[in-house]
C-alpha positions as CSV (number, residue, x, y, z in Angstrom):
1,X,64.8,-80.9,19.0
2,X,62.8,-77.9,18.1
3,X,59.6,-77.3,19.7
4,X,57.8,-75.2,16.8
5,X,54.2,-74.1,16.5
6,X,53.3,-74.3,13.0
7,X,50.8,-71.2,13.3
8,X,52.9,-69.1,14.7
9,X,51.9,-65.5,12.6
10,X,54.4,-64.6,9.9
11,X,54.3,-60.5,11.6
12,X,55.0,-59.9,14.8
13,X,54.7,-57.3,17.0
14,X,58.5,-57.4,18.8
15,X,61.5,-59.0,17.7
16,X,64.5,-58.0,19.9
17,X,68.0,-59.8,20.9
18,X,69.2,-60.9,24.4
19,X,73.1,-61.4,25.0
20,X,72.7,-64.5,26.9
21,X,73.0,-67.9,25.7
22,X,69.8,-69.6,24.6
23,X,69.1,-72.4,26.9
24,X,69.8,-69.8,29.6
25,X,66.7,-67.6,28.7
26,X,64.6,-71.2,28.0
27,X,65.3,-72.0,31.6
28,X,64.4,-68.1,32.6
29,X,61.2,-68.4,31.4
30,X,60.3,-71.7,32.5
31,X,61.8,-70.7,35.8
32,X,59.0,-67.9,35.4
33,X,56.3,-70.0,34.9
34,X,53.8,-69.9,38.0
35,X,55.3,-66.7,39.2
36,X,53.6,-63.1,39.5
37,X,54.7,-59.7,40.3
38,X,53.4,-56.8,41.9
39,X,53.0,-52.9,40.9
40,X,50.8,-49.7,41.0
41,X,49.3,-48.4,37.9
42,X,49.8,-44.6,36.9
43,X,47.0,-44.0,38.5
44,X,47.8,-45.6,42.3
45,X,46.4,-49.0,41.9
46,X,48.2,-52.0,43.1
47,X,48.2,-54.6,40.2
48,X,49.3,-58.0,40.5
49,X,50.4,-59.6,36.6
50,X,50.8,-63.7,37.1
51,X,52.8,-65.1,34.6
52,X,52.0,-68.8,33.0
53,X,54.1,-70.1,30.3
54,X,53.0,-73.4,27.9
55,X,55.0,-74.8,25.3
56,X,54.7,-76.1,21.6
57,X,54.0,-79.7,21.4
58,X,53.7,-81.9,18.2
59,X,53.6,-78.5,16.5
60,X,49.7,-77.8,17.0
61,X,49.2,-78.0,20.3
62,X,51.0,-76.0,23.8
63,X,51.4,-77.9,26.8
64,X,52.6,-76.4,30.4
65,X,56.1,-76.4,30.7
66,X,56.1,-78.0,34.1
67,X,54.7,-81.2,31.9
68,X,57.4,-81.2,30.2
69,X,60.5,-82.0,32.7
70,X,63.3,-83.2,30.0
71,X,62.9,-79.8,28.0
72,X,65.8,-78.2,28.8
73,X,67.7,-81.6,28.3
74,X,66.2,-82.0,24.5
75,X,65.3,-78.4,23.4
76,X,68.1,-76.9,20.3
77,X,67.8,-74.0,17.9
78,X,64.4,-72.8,18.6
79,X,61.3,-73.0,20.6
80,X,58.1,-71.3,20.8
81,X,56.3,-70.4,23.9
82,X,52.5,-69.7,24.6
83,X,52.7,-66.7,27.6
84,X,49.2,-66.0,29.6
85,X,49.9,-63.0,31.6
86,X,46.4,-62.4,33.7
87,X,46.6,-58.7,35.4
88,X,44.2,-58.7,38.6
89,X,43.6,-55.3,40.8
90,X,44.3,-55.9,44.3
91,X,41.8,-53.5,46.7
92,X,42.0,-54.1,50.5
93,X,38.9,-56.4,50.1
94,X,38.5,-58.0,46.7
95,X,40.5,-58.6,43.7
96,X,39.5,-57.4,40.7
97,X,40.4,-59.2,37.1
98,X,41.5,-56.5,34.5
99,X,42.4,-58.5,31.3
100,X,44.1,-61.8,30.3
101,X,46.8,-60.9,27.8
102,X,47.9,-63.6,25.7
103,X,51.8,-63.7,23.8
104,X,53.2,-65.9,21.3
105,X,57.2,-66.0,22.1
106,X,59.6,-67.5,19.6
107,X,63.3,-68.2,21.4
108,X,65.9,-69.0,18.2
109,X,69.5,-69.0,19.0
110,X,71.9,-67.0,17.3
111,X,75.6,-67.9,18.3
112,X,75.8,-67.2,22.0
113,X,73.0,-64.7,22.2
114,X,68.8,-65.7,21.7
115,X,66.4,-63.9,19.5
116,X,63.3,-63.3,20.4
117,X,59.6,-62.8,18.6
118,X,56.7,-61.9,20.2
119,X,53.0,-61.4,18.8
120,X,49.8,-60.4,21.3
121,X,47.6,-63.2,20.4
122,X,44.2,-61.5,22.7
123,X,43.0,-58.4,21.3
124,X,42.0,-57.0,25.2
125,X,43.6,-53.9,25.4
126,X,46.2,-53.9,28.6
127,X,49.8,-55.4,28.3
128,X,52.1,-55.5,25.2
129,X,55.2,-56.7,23.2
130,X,57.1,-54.1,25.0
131,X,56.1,-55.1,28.8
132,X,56.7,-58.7,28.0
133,X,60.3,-57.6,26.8
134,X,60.9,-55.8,29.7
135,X,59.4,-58.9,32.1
136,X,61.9,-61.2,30.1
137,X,65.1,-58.9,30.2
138,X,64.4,-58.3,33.6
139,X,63.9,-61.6,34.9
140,X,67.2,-62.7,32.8
């Protein structure tokens, strides 16, 4: 069954391929969901991105993934995904929030590799297409 959001924006900011099969890089990013990673900034600050993934239900609404358990057991062809990536500055004694990027990620499978869409949904300045890619790939 495809999971489809039927607002997902006709341009996008990303589209790019990844030589895996598609329920492989479903799993990845559910797998991701909940995680975070840590790194410093150009500038020397330690930045800590925590990754939340939700997924389109009844084609108007996203629900987290870890809601949904059969999904990998009833997902084909195409899914979208709603990804909240929230960066937060870590200082020896506070944590400061920097911005709450939201993605739109479409997952269609094209023989035994997936193709992926993204489009930056939040219009605060901070991540983009291209560090999401490079989150996925690396993660995959």
């Amino acid at each position: 069954m495809r999971k489809i959001y039927h607002r997902f924006p006709m341009r996008n900011d990303l589209v790019f391929t990844i030589k895996r099969p598609f329920i492989d890089v479903v799993s990845r990013v559910c797998a991701l969901h909940g995680t975070h990673e840590t790194g410093r900034t150009p500038g020397g600050e330690m930045v800590r991105i925590d990754f939340n993934a939700a997924v389109a239900d009844k084609k108007i609404t996203f629900v987290p993934v870890d809601s949904c358990p059969d999904l990998l057991n009833t997902i084909t062809e195409a899914v979208d995904f709603q990804i909240e990536l929230k960066e937060t500055t870590i200082m020896s004694d506070k944590r400061i929030p920097r911005s709450k990027n939201v993605f739109l990620l479409r997952l269609e499978e094209t023989g035994m590799a997936c193709e992926c869409t993204v489009v930056k949904t939040s219009t605060i300045a901070g991540l983009d297409a291209m560090d999401l890619k490079v989150l996925l790939v690396g993660a995959i």
